[in-house]
C-alpha positions as CSV (number, residue, x, y, z in Angstrom):
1,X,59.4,-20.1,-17.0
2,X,58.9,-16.2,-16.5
3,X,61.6,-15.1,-14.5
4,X,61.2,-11.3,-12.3
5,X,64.5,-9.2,-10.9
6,X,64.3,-8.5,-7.2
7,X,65.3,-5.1,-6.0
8,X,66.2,-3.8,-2.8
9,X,64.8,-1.1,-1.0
10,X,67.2,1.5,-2.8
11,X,66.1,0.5,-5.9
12,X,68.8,-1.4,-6.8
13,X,69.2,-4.8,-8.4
14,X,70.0,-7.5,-6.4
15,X,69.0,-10.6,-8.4
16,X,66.6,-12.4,-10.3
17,X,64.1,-14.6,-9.7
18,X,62.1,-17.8,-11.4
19,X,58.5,-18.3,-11.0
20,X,56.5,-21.4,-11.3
21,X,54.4,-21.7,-14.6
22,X,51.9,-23.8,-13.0
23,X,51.2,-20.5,-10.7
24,X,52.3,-18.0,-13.4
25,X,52.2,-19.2,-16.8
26,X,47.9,-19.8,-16.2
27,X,45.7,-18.0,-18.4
28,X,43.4,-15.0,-16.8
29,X,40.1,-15.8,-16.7
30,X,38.2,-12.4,-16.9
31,X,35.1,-12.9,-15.9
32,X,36.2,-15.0,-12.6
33,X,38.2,-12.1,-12.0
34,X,35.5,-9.7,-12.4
35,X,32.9,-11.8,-10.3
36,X,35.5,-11.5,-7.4
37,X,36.6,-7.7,-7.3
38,X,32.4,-6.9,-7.4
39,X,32.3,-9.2,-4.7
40,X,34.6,-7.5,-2.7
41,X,33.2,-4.3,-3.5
42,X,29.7,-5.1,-2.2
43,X,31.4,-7.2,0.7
44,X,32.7,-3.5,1.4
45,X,29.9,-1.6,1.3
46,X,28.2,-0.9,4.6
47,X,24.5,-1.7,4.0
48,X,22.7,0.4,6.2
49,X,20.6,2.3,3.2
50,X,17.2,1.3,1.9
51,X,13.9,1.8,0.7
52,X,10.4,2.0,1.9
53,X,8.2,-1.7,0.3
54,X,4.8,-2.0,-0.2
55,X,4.3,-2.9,3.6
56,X,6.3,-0.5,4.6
57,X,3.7,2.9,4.1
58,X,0.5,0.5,2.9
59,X,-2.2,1.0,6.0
60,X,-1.0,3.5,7.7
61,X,-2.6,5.9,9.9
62,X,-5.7,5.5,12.1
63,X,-7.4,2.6,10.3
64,X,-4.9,0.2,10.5
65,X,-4.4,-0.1,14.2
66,X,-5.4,-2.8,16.1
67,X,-7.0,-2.6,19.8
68,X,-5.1,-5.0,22.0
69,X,-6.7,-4.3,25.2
70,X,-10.0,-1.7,26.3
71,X,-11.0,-2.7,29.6
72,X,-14.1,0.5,29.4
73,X,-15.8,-1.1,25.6
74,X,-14.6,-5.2,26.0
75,X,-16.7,-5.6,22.5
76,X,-14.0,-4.2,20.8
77,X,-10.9,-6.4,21.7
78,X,-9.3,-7.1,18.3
79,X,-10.8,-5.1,16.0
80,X,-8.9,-2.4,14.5
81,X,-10.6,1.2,14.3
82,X,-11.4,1.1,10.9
83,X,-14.0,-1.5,11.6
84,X,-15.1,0.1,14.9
85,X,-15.5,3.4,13.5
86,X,-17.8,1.9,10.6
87,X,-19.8,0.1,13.2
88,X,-19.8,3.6,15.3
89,X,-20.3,5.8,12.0
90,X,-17.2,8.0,12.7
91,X,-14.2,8.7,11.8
92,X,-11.1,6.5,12.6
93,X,-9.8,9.2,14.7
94,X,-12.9,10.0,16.4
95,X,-13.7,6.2,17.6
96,X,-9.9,6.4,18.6
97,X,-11.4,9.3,20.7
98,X,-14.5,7.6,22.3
99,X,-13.0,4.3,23.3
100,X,-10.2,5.9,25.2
């Protein structure tokens, strides 16, 4: 059994102490070791970073957005303005424009 010396606050001897082989005496297992300190360090980390996806900048602009509601031009109620404007023969932009 491995046995330790305890020492006081000063530094100074005090005693010794036994410690348990079935605690102690194990061998290290590295790699579980390892797993568990990167764990902690991305447990640590805050998170908040990241980068843009495919979906994240694909169809953006004018074309890709959708009219909801148009109470003046009904007919085009769920369309986005990529299809109106090829139906209009403008510019996304431009039918933007005419159906507001």
């Amino acid at each position: 059994m491995p046995t330790i010396k305890v020492v006081d606050f000063k530094g100074q001897e005090t005693g010794e102490l036994t410690l348990s082989d079935a605690v102690f005496g194990a061998r290290l297992h590295v790699p579980a070791m390892h797993q568990v300190v990167v764990a902690h360090l991305a447990n640590c980390r805050q998170g908040t970073r990241s980068t843009k996806t495919r979906g994240d900048i694909s169809g953006g602009g004018a074309e890709g957005t959708l009219v909801v509601y148009c109470p003046n031009t009904p007919q085009w109620e769920g369309k986005n303005l990529a299809e109106i404007a090829s139906v209009m023969g403008v510019s996304p932009v431009e039918a933007a424009l005419d159906i507001i």
